[in-house]
C-alpha positions, 0 to 999 in steps of 0.5 A, spaced: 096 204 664 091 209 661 096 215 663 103 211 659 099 210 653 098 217 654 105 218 655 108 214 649 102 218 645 104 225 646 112 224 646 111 220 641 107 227 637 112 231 640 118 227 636 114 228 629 112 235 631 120 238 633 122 234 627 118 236 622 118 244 625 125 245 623 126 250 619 132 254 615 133 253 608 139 249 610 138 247 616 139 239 619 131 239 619 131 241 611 136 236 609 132 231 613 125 233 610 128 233 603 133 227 603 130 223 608 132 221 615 138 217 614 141 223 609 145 226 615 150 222 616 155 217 613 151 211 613 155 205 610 161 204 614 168 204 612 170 197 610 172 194 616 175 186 615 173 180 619 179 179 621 180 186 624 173 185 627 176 179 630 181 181 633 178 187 636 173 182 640 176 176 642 176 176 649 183 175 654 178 171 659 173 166 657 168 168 661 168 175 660 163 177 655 164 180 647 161 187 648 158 192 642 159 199 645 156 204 641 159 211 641 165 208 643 168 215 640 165 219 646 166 220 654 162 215 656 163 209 651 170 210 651 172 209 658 168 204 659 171 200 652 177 201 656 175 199 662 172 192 659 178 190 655 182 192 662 178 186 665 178 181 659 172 182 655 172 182 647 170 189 645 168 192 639 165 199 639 162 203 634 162 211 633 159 216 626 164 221 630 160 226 627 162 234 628 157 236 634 164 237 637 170 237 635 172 231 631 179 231 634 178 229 640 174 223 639 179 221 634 184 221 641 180 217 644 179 212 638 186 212 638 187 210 646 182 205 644 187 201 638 193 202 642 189 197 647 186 192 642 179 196 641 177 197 633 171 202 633 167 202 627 165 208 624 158 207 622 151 211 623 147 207 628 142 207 623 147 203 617 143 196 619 148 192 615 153 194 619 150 192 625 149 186 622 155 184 620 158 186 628 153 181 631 154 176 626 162 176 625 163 178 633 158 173 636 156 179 641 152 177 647 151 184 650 151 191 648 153 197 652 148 203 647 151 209 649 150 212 641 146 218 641 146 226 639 148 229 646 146 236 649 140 240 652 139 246 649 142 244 641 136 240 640 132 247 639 137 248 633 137 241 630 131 237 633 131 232 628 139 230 630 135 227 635 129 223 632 135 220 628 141 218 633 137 218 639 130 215 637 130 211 629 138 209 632 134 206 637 130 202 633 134 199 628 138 197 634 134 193 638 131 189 631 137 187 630 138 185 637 131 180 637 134 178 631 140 175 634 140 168 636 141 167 642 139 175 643 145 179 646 143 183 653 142 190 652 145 196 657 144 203 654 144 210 657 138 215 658 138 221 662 137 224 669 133 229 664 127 225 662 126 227 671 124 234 667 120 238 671 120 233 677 119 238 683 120 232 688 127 230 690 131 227 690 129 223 683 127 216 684 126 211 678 119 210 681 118 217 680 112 220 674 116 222 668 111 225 664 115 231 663 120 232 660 122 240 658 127 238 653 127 234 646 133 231 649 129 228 655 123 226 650 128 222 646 130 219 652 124 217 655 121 215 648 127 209 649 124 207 655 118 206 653 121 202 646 125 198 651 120 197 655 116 194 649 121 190 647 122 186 653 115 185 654 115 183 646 121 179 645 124 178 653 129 182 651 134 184 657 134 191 657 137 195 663 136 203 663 142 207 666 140 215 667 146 219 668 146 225 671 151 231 669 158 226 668 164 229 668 172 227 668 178 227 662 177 226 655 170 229 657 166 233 653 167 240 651 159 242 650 159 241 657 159 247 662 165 244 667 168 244 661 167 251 656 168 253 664 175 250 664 177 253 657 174 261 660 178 261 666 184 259 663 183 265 657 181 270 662 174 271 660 168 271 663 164 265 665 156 265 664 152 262 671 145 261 669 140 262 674 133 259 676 126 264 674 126 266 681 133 267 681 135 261 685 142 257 683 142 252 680 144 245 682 147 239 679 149 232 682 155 232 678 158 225 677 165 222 676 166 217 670 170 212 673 164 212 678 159 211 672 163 206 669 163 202 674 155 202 675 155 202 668 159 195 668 156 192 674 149 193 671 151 188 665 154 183 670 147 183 674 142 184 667 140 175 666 140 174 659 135 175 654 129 170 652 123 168 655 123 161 659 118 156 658 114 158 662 113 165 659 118 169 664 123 173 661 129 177 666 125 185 668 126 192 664 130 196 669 132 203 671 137 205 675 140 212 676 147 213 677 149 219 681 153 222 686 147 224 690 150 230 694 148 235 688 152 242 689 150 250 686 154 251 680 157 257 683 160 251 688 163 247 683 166 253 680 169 254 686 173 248 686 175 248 679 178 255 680 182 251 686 183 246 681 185 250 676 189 255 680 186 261 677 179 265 679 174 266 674 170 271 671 163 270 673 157 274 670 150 271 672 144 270 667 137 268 667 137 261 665 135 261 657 129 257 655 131 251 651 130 246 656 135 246 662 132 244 668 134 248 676 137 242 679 138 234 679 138 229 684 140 223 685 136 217 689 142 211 688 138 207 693 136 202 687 143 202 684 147 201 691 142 195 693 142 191 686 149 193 683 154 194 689 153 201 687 157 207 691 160 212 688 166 214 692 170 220 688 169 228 691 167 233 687 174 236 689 178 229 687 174 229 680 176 236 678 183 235 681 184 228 675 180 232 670 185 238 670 191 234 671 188 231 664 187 237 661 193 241 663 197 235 660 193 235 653 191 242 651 199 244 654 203 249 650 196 251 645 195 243 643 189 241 640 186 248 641 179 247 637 177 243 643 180 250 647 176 254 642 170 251 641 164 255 643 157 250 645 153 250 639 
């Protein structure tokens, strides 16, 4: 018990200290400082009718759920809104569509959604008065939290994104959750990162996080932490999803396959990072469909939210979803140069230090027990329907700003 408070005190001082160290005259962390932390985004939402709301979230099957899905305009959330509206739920999502990346793709993807019958509110996570004309108007009874400021090594430049998207958005979710009745069960996303500096692999959900090498991974353990207090307080259903390296269409262009993917196909080198001992590095890369369908069967598995009268209430869980067979990103270039039918460009260089980690492995022995879990797409496969997709979407110079972009 000692060592988690511990563990909560120091993530906790190291949060207030990254976000308080930001620097620059106009830098993100400046504004923060001088205006405020919920200065940053757009913080009202644009009006959105109760009929609109309405429609979005009425469900198809009766016995499906009315799901919230935060960051519903991101890889993650939007293959999963999609795949719940597919199935009968009433989905609504929820997305600030800030400019971490280009904003043309996530438009894309709040289009394909609309074309299904999903609405995606553009709020910040923190607007509380949104959330709460959401639940209220919607009658959510689950959450799927996949709102957050994404990415390792942009945390160095912009730390208080993080605070605010990542921990503050957190909060203001989960208290308007307990002040819903009845209180909707929450499935939300943390990170294989929070494994930080574990040497022991594969990763097991037992193992001690208390390392994190990254402000990202901070944050996500610092949600952990705020779950695991909020179901001990309120009986909160709360079920953590630890993610490692997803990756398929409509994916994210800060992602290494993708930045790859934009080189070879412009001819240009490609950077592979190494280790400090000049080791590969690994990944246990992950295919989204797998992750969605982990992600839907861990709802379908979470009890409801409440403590019974003899003061039981359901568990906090935490699975990993992987694909527990890591490769060198040497291999996964390989593939995608197969996939892509050209050869990349390949400079070897020291792994910077902001925060990556060598390697990633996942242990899904809990997720396959608990959640029928099995992922079944191949490395090869996956890269095949991804550059299927991107070859389509990019063809003849289209939304070339993704093709352009250079990870911050």
């Amino acid at each position: 018990m000692r060592r988690r408070a511990a563990t909560a005190t120091l993530v906790a001082l190291a949060l207030m200290y990254f976000a308080l160290s930001a620097g620059g005259q106009d830098s993100y962390g400046a504004k923060v400082l001088r205006d405020g932390p919920l200065s940053v985004f757009t913080i009202s939402a644009r009006s959105t009718s109760r009929k609109v709301l309405m429609q979005s979230c009425a469900r198809n099957v009766p016995t499906e759920e009315v799901v919230l899905v935060t960051g519903a305009a991101g890889f993650i959330g939007s293959h999963v809104s999609t795949a719940l509206k597919r199935r009968g739920a009433g989905v609504i999502g929820l997305d600030n569509v800030n400019d971490y990346y280009p904003r043309g793709l996530k438009r894309a993807r709040i289009q394909k959604l609309k074309d299904i019958g999903v609405h995606t509110v553009v709020a910040d996570l923190n607007d509380a008065a949104t959330l709460r004309k959401i639940l209220d108007i919607c009658q959510v009874t689950s959450i799927i939290h996949l709102a957050a400021q994404a990415g390792v090594r942009y945390a160095v430049k912009n730390p208080a994104a993080y605070v605010h998207s990542n921990v503050a958005g957190f909060v203001t979710l989960l208290e308007a959750v307990a002040h819903t009745a009845p209180m909707p069960k929450v499935v939300f996303a943390s990170s294989s990162s929070v494994y930080g500096l574990n040497t022991k692999v594969p990763f097991s959900e037992s193992d001690i996080t208390d390392s994190p090498a990254s402000l990202y991974a901070a944050t996500k353990k610092s949600d952990e932490l705020l779950a695991h207090t909020y179901n001990h307080i309120h009986g909160m259903s709360l079920t953590a999803l630890r993610f490692f390296t997803v990756y398929g269409p409509y994916g994210r262009p800060d992602m290494a396959y993708f930045s790859f993917a934009n080189n070879i196909m412009k001819d240009k080198p490609i950077k592979i990072f190494k280790a400090e001992d000049g080791g590969e590095l690994a990944r246990d890369f992950t295919y989204i469909d797998d992750v969605v369908r982990g992600t839907i069967a861990s709802l379908d598995t979470a009890q409801r939210s409440g403590k019974n009268q003899d003061g039981s209430k359901p568990p906090f869980r935490v699975y990993n979803l992987g694909n527990t067979n890591p490769v060198t990103v040497s291999d996964f270039v390989s593939s995608l140069e197969r996939a892509l039918g050209k050869t990349a460009n390949r400079n070897y260089v020291p792994m910077p230090k902001t925060g990556d980690v060598p390697f990633t492995h996942a242990d899904i022995s809990a997720a396959k027990r608990d959640l029928g879990y099995t992922p079944t797409v191949s490395l090869d496969d996956g890269l095949k329907h991804f550059v299927s997709w991107y070859s389509k979407y990019y063809a003849n110079g289209k939304n070339a700003e993704d093709t352009n972009y250079v990870p911050m």
